[in-house]
N, C-alpha and C positions, 0 to 999 in steps of 0.2 A: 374414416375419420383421420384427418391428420394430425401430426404428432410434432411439436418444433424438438430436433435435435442440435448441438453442436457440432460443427465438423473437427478435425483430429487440432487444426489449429487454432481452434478458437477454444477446444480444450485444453493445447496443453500453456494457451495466451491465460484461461482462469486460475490454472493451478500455480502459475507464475503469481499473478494475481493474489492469490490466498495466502501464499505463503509470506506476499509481500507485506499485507494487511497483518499476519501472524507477527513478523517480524517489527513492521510499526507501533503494533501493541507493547510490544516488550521496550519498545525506544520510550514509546508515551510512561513507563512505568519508571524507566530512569528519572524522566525527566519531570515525574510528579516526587519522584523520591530526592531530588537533587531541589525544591521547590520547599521539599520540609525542612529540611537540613538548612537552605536558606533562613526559614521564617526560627527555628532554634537554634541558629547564630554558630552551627558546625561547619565541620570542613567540606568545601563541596566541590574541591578540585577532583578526586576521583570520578564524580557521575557526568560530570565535565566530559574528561577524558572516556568515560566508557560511551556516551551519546556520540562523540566525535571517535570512535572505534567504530562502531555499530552503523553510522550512518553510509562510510563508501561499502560498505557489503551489501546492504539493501539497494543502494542506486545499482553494483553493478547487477545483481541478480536482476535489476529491470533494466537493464541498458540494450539488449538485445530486442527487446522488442517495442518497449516503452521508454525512448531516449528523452522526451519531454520530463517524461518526472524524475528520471534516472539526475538531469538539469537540474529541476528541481532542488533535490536531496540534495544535491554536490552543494549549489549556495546556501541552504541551511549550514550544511555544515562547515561553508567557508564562515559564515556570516557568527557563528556558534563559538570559532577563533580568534574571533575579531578582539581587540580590546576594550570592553564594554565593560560600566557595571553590571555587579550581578544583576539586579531586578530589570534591566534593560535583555541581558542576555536570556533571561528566563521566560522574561516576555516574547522575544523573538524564538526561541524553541518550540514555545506551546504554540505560536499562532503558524511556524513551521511545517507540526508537525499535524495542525487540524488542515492547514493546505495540502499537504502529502497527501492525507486521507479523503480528503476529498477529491483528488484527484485519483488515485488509485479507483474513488467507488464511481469514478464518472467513467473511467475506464474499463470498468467492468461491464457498467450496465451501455457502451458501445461496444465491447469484443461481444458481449451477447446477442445485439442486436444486428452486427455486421457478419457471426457467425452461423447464424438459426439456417437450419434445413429445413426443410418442410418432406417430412416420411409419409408419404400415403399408407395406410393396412388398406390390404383386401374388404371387403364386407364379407362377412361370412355368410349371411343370411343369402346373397347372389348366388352362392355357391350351392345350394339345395337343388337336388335333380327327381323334384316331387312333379 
């Protein structure tokens, strides 16, 4: 029976991956908490500034192997500086940051399908000397 495995670079293309998705999640958390602070009329230049901290460390962590999205990030987060209103800027993060992620999970399920080995096992049962 065969078995699909990874090869060594398509695993270590996933954990790149995971971490990146880990790391997005924490972006998408600023920027729901930067989103409240909007709608109760608070200050929301710090989670500003922390999404526009957070976003060139994710791109470069994928710039090695995934420069398309690593592109990506960067105009987000050119775009995150711009002079906008808030509700325009917040707009533009969320729908950013659901593009990130869906690029990241396209790119997952192609390092998968570009990486798969196919492991034959033995049959045991051949192997009986009845």
């Amino acid at each position: 029976m065969a078995q699909a495995k990874l090869d060594a670079a398509g695993i270590n293309k996933l954990k790149t991956l995971d971490d990146a998705l880990l790391l997005l999640q924490r972006i998408n958390g600023i920027v729901e908490q930067y989103a409240l602070a909007q709608k109760r009329n608070q200050p929301t230049s710090t989670f500003v500034q922390n999404v526009r901290r957070q976003l060139p460390s994710l791109a470069e962590n994928l710039k090695g192997h995934f420069g398309m999205i690593s592109d990506l990030i960067m105009s987000v987060n050119l775009a995150a500086s711009r002079g906008a209103s808030e509700a325009v800027r917040l707009r533009m993060l969320r729908e950013g940051v659901a593009h990130i992620r869906a690029a990241i999970e396209l790119a997952i399920t192609q390092t998968k399908a570009k990486h798969t080995v196919e492991e034959t096992n033995p049959d045991v049962s051949s192997n009986d000397a009845t």
